[in-house]
N, C-alpha and C positions, 0 to 999 in steps of 0.2 A: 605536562598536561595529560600524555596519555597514561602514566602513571596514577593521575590521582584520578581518573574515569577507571582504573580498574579497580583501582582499591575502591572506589564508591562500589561499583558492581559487585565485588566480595562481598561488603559491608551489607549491602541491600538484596543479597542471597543469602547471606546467614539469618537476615532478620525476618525474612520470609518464609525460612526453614524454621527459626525458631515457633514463631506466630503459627504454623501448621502444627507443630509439635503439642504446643497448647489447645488444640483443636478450636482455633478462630476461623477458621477456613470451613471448616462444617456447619450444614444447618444446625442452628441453635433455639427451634420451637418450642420443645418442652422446658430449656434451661431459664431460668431465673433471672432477672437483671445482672443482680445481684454478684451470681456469679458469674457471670461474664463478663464484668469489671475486674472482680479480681484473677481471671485469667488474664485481659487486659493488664493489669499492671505487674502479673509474674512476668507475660511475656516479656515487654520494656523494660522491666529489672533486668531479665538476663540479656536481652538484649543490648542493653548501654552498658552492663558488665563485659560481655564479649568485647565491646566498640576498645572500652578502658583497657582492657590485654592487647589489642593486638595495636592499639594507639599507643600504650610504654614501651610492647618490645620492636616496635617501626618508628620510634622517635617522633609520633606526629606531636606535639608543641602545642597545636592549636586544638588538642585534648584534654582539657583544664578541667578537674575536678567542678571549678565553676557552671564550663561549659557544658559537663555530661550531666551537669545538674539538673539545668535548665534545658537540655535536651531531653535528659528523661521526663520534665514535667510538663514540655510544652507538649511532645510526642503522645503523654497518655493520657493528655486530655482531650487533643482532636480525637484520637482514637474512641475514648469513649464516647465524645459528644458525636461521634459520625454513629456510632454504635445506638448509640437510644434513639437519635432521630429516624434512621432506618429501621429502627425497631416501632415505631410509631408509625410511621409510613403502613411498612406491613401490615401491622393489625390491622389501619382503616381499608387498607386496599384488597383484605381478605374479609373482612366484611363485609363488601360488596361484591363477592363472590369472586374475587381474584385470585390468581396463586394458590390455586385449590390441588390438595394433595386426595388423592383416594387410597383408602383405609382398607384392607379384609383382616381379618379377626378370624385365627386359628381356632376353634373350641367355642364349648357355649354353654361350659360350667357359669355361677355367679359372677365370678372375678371376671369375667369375659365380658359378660352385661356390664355391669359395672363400669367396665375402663371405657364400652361403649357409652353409657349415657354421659362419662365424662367427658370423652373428647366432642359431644355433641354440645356440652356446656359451654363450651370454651370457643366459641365460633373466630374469636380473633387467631386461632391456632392453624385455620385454613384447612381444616381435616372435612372427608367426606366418609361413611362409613358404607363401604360395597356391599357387605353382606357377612355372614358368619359360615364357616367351612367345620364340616364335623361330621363322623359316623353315626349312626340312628342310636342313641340309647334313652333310659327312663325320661330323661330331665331334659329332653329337645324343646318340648312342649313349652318351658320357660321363652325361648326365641318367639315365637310367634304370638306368647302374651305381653310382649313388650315390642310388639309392630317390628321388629326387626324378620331377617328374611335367611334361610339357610338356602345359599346360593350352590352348591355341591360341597359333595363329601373329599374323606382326602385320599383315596382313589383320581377322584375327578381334577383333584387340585391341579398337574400339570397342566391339562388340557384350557381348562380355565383361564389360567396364569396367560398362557397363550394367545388366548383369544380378546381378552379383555385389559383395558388399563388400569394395572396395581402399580402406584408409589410406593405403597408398602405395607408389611407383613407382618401383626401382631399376632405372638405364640401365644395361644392361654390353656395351652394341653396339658395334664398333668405327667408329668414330667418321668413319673418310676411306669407309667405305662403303656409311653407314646413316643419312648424316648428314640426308638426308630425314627417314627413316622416325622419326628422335630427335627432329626438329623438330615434326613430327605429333603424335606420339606425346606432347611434351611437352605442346602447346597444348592438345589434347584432355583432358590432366589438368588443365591449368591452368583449363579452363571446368567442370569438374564438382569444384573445389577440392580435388583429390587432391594430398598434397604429392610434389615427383619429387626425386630422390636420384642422382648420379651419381658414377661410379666414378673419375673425376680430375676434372683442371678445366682439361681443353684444350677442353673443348667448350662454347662460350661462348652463353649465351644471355642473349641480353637483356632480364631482366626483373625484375621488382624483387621484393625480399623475398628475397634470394640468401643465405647464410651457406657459410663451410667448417669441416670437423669431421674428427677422427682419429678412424677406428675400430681399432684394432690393427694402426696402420703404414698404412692404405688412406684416404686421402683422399678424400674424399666434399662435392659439391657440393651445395647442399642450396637448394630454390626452395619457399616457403612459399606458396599463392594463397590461404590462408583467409581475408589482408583486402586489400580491393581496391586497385587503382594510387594510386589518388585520394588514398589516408587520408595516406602521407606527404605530399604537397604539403600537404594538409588542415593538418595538422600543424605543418610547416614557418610554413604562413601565418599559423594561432595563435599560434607562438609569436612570428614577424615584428611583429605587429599588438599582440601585448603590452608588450613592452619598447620597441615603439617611440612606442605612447603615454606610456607614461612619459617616456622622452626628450624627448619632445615636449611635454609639463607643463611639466619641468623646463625646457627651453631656452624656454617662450613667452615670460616676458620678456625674454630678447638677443632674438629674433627681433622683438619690436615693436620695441625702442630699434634694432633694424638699420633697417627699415622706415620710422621716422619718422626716421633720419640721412639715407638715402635719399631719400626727397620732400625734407629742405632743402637738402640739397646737391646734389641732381641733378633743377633742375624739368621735369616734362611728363609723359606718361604713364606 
C-alpha cells in the first residue's frame, strides 16, 4: 500500500509538472477558449503517455491501453468542463466589478490608445486602465483628447510603481529608441513581481516565464515574475531525478552482470 501511495504521488507530480509546462497554471485573460482546450488536451496526451512508460516498464497490469483510454477521455473532459465554467464564472464576476486588475500603459504613441480603448471594450477581461507613462513629445496631446490621463513620465515611473497598485505593465514605446528605458522599466517590474505585457515580440528579453497571446489582431508578449527563475530548473530536476530512478531499478541488474563481465574479462583496476 505504501508503495502504490507513492507511485500515485510520482504519477500526480509529473502531471502537475506537465499541466505547468503547458502554461495551465497561469492566468489565461487574453487567451481564447479555444486554445486552452487544446493546451488542455496536449497536456492529458502527454500526460497518459508518461502514465503508459512508466506503467510498461513497472509491470502495472492494471494500465490497459483500454484503461489509458478512457482515462485520457474521462480526464479531458472534466478538465475542460471545470475550465469553461470557471471561465464563465469570471466574466460574470468581473463584471460586476470583481477580480479587477489595474492596467498602466507604457507610451502614448496610437498603438497605445488603441490597445487602451480595447481593453476598455472587453469589460469581461477585468482590466482597469491607471493611466499612460511617457516623456513630453509632439503627439501627448492625442492622450488627453481621448479622456485618458498622463499620470508621470518615465523618470517618475519607479516612484509611482511604489506608491500606487499596478497589476501590470503594458510596453508601447517604440522599441529602436526606448530600448533603454523598456529594459529599466522591465527589470524594475520584474523585482516588485508586476506582470509586463508588450505590444509585439520584436523586443526580446531574456527572461523566463514569457508566453504570447492575441488580443484582437494585436500580439502581446507576455513575462510572468510571480515565480522565481529557480522553480523551472527546480522542476526540471524533479522530474530528471524521478524517472531516472526508476530506470535505474529497473537496469541495476544488466548493470551488475556488466560489472562483474568486466572484472573477468578485463583484469586490474
Amino acid at each position: 500500500k505504501i508503495q502504490n501511495f507513492a507511485l500515485f504521488f510520482v504519477f500526480l507530480l509529473i502531471w502537475n509538472i506537465i499541466f505547468s509546462l503547458f502554461g495551465l497554471y497561469r492566468s489565461r485573460r487574453f487567451s481564447h477558449r479555444l486554445a486552452e482546450i487544446f493546451d488542455v488536451l496536449k497536456a492529458t496526451s502527454l500526460g497518459t503517455f508518461v502514465i503508459f512508460i512508466m506503467a510498461h516498464l513497472l509491470g502495472i497490469q492494471m494500465a490497459t491501453p483500454i484503461f489509458l483510454f478512457l482515462f485520457w477521455g474521462i480526464s479531458s473532459i472534466i478538465t475542460i468542463l471545470c475550465r469553461l465554467l470557471t471561465r464563465y464564472l469570471l466574466k460574470h464576476i468581473r463584471l460586476r466589478g470583481r477580480n479587477i486588475r489595474f492596467m498602466l500603459v507604457v507610451g502614448t504613441n496610437q498603438r497605445a490608445i488603441n490597445f487602451a480603448r480595447l481593453i476598455e471594450s472587453k469589460e469581461e477581461l477585468g482590466y482597469r486602465i491607471i493611466g499612460f507613462v511617457d516623456e513630453s513629445w509632439h503627439g501627448i496631446g492625442e492622450i488627453n483628447k481621448n479622456f485618458y490621463q498622463l499620470i508621470a513620465n518615465l523618470r517618475d515611473f519607479p516612484s509611482f510603481l511604489r506608491s500606487h497598485v499596478v497589476d501590470e505593465v503594458v510596453m508601447a514605446l517604440p522599441v529602436a529608441s526606448h530600448y533603454q528605458d523598456t529594459s529599466r522599466i522591465a527589470a524594475l517590474c520584474e523585482e516588485q513581481g508586476i506582470m509586463v505585457r508588450y505590444l509585439s515580440d520584436i523586443f526580446n528579453h531574456k527572461m523566463s516565464r514569457t508566453a504570447h497571446e492575441y488580443l484582437g489582431g494585436e500580439l502581446l508578449t507576455s513575462h510572468n515574475p510571480g515565480i522565481i527563475h529557480g522553480e523551472r530548473v527546480l522542476i526540471k530536476r524533479v522530474l530528471d531525478v524521478a524517472l531516472c530512478s526508476v530506470l535505474l531499478l529497473l537496469l541495476s541488474p544488466l548493470f551488475l552482470v556488466t560489472v562483474l563481465l568486466i572484472m573477468i574479462t578485463s583484469p586490474g583496476p
